[in-house]
C-alpha positions in Angstrom: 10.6 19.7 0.6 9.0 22.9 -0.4 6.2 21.3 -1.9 3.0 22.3 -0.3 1.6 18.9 -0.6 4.6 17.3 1.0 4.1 19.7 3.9 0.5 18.2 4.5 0.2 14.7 6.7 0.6 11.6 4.4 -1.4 9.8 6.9 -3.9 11.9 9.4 -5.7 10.0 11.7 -8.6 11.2 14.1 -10.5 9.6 17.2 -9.5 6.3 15.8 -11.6 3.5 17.5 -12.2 -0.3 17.3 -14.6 -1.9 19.5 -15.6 -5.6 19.8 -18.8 -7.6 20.6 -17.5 -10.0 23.4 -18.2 -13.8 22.9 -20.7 -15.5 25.0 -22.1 -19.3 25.4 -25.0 -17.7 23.8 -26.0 -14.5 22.0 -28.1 -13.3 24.6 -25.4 -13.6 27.0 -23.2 -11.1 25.1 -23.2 -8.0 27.5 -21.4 -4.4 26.6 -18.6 -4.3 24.3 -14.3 -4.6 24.4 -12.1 -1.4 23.5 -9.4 -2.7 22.0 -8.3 0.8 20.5 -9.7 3.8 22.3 -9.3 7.3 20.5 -6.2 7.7 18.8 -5.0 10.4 16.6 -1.6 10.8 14.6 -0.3 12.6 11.6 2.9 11.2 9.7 4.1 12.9 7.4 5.7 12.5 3.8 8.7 9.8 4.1 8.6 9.6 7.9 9.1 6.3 9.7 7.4 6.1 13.4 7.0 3.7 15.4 4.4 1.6 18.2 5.6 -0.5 21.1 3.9 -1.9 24.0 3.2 -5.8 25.2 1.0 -8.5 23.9 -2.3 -7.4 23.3 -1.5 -3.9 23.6 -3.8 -2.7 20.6 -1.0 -2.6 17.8 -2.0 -5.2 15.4 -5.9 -3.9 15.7 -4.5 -0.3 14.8 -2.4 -1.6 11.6 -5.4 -4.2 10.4 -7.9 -0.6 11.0 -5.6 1.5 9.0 -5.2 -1.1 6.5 -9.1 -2.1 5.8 -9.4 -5.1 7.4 -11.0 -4.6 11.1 -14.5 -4.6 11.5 -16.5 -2.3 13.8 -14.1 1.0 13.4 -15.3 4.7 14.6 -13.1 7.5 13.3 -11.5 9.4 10.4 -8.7 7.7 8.5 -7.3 10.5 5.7 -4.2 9.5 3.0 -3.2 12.2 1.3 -6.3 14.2 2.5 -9.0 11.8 1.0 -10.9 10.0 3.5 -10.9 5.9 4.0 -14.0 4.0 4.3 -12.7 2.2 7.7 -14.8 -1.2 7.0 -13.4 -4.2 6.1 -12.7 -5.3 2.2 -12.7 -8.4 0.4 -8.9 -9.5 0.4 -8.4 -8.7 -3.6 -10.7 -4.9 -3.4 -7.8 -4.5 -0.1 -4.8 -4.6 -2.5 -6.4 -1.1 -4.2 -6.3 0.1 -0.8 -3.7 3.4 -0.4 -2.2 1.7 3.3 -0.2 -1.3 2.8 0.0 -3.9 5.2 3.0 -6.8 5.6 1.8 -9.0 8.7 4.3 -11.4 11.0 2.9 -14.2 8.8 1.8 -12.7 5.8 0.9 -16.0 3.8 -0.6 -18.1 6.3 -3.2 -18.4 3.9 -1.4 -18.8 0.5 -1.3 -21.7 -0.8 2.3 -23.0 -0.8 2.8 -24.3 -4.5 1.2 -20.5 -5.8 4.2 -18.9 -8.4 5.8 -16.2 -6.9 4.7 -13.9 -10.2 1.7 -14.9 -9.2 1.1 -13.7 -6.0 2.8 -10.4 -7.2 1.2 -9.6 -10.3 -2.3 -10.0 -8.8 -1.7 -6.3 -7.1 -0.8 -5.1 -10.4 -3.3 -6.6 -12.6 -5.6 -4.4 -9.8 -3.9 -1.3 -10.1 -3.3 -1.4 -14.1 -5.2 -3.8 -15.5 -4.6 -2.9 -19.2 -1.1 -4.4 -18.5 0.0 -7.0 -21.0 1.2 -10.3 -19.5 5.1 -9.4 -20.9 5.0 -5.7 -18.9 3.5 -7.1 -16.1 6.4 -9.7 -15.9 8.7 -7.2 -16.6 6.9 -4.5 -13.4 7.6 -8.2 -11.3 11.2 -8.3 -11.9 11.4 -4.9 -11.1 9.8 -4.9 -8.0 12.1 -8.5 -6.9 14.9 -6.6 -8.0 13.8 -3.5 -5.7 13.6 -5.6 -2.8 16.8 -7.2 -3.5 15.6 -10.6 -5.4 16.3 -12.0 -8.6 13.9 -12.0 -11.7 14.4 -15.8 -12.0 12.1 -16.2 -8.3 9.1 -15.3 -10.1 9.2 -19.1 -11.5 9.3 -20.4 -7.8 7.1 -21.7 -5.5 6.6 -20.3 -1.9 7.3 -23.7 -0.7 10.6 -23.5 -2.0 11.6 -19.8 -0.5 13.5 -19.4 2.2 11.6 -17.0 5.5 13.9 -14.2 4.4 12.9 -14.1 0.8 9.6 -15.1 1.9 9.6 -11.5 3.8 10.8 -9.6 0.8 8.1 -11.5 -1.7 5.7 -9.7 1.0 7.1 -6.6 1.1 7.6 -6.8 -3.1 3.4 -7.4 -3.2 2.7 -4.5 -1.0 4.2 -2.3 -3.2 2.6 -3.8 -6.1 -0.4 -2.4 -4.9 1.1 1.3 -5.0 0.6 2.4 -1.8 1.1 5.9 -0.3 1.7 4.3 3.2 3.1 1.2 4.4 2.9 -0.7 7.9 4.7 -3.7 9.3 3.3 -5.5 11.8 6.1 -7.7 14.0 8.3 -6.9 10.7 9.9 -10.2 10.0 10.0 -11.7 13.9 10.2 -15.1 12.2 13.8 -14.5 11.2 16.4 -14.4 12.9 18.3 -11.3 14.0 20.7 -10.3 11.4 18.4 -11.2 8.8 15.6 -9.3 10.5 17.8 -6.4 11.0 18.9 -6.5 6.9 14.7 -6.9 5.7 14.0 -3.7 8.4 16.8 -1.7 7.0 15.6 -2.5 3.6 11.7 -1.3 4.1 12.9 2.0 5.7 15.1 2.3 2.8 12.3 1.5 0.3 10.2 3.9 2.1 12.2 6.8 2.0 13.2 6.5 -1.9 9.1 6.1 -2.7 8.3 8.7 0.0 5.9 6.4 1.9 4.9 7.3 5.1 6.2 3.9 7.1 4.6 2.4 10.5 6.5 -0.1 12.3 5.1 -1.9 15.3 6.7 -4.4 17.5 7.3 -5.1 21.2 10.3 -3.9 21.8 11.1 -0.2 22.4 15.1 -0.1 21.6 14.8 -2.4 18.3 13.2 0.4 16.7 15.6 3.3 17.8 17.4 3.2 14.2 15.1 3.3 12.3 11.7 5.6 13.5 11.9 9.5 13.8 9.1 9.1 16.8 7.8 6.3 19.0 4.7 6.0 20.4 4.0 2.9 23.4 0.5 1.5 23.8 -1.1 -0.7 26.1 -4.6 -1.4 26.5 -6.1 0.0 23.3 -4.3 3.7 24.3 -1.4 5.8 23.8 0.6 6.2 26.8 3.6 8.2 25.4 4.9 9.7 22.4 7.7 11.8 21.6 10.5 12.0 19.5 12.7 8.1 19.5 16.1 9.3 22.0 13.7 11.2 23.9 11.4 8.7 24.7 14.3 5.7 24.9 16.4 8.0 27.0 14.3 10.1 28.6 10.8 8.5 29.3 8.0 10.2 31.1 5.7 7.7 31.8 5.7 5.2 34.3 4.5 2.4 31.4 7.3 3.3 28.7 10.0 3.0 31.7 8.0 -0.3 32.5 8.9 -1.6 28.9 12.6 -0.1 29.3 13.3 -2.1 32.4 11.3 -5.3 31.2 13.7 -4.8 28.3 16.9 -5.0 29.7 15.7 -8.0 31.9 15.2 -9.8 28.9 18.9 -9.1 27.7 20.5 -9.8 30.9 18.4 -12.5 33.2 18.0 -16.3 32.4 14.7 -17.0 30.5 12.8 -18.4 33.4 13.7 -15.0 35.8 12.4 -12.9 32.9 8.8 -14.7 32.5 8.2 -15.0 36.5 9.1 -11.3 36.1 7.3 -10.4 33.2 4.2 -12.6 34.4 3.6 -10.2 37.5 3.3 -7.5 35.3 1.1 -9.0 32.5 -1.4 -6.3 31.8 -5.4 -6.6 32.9 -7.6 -7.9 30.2 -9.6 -6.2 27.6 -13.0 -7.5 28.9 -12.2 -6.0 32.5 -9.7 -2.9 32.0 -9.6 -0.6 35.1 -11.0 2.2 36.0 -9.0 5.7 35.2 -5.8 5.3 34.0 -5.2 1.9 32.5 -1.8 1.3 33.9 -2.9 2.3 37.3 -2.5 -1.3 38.6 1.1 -1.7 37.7 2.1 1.6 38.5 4.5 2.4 40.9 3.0 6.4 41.4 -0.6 5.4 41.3 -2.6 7.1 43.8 -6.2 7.9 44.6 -6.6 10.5 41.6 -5.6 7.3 38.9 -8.8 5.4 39.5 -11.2 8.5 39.5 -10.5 9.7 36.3 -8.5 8.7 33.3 -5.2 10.7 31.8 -5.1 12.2 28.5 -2.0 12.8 26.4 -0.2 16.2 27.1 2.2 18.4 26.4 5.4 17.2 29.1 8.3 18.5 26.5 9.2 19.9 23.0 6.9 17.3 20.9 7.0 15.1 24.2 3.2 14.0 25.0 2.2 11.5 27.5 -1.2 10.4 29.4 0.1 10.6 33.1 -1.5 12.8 35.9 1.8 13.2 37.6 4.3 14.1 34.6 4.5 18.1 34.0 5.8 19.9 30.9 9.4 19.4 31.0 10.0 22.5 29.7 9.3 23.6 33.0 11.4 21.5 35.2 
């Protein structure tokens, strides 16, 4: 690790912002604009795994389709490897060029099912080395299915005929077709079940770290990531509440919102269904088209006061790499 290079941010990101054009009867109705990620930055470095939590609609799947290339209206500075990214959106085959990787919850809704496995693999690499022959670019398949713990036979298949797990390694075995420096997953594998989610999430990490890939994981729940991600950030509303190293944050949270998650958490594990979405339904967060004044959590919060509505929080400094966007939290190294 004494590389210079590998001492500079795989992934730098800077006042990060994605705002939409709200939907009206007609176009002259359409009035102002949604914020549906406000001004985020991050740097992750060489190998690291982090990771972003927070509720539906929180901003997480607009942040990994604007790091990846495919949101529309972006403001902001996305660098890999210290070489800027044109933050517009791509046509789907110029996207599998594209540095940042991204495997989606459903990441061939719009594959046709009877396309060959070695298909829908080798397109990435007849991008990325087009001089291939057709019997080395069969041979890079196999080794990518048999990276991602498939056998070489499966390029013959169908997706029809795959099972969801191997239909969430065939995804993860095309992203890294495409050579990427940094990889994302978006709800990784929430269609499977839990061991078998558990086994395809051990298995990206893993591939990760051996290719030194800086790895993004985002999902809803806080402790499911605690294996896996050096740091955790939550979100809600288009904006980082909290972010601090993963037992810090899971053990020790500063913000009222990360605590919120916590506790919603471990209603989920131990009350009936019906108790958890009465519960959870109370504390839905406000819209994008209306969010509130100041701090965006101020509504739900059980410290809100005056000073929440005037003015909005930024992230700061509450412990050793321990940031949150709260008024009322001080630097722990002080308490």
């Amino acid at each position: 690790m004494n590389d210079p290079a590998s001492a500079k941010p795989r992934l730098s990101v800077r006042h990060l912002s994605v705002q939409f054009r709200p939907r009206g009867m007609l176009p002259g109705l359409r009035r102002g604009h949604i914020l549906a990620l406000d001004d985020l930055h991050i740097d992750v470095r060489h190998g690291e795994t982090i990771g972003f939590v927070g509720e539906s609609g929180c901003g997480k799947t607009v942040l990994a389709r604007a790091l990846a290339g495919l949101q529309k209206s972006i403001t902001g500075s996305i660098r890999c490897d210290g070489e800027e990214l044109r933050a517009t959106a791509k046509k789907d085959t110029s996207l599998l060029r594209h540095p940042i990787q991204l495997i989606e919850e459903n990441p061939f809704a719009d594959f046709k099912t009877r396309r060959k496995i070695g298909d829908i693999i080798g397109e990435a690499l007849r991008l990325q080395t087009p001089k291939l022959d057709t019997q080395a670019r069969d041979a890079h398949v196999a080794a990518l299915l048999a990276r991602v713990g498939l056998p070489d036979e499966l390029a013959q298949k169908t997706l029809k005929a795959l099972t969801a797990p191997e239909r969430a390694r065939v995804a993860l075995a095309r992203a890294l077709g495409a050579q990427p420096k940094v990889l994302l997953c978006d709800a990784p594998a929430a269609q499977l079940d839990d061991e078998a989610r558990e086994a395809f999430i051990e298995l990206v990490v893993d591939v990760a770290q051996q290719m030194d890939l800086a790895l993004l994981l985002f999902a809803q729940e806080p402790t499911a990531l605690r294996p896996y991600c050096s740091r955790l950030l939550t979100m809600t509303l288009g904006k980082v509440m909290e972010q601090a190293p993963t037992d810090a944050l899971l053990d020790a949270p500063r913000h009222p919102y990360t605590r919120a998650l916590l506790e919603r958490a471990a209603i989920s594990e131990q009350s009936p269904l019906a108790t958890h979405k009465k519960r959870a339904a109370k504390s839905a967060a406000p819209a994008l088209q209306h969010p509130p004044m100041g701090c965006v959590f101020h509504p739900r919060c059980p410290l809100a006061e005056s000073a929440c509505v005037r003015s909005e929080p930024h992230l700061r400094r509450v412990g050793p790499e321990h940031y949150a966007a709260c008024h009322f939290v001080g630097d722990g190294s002080q308490s």
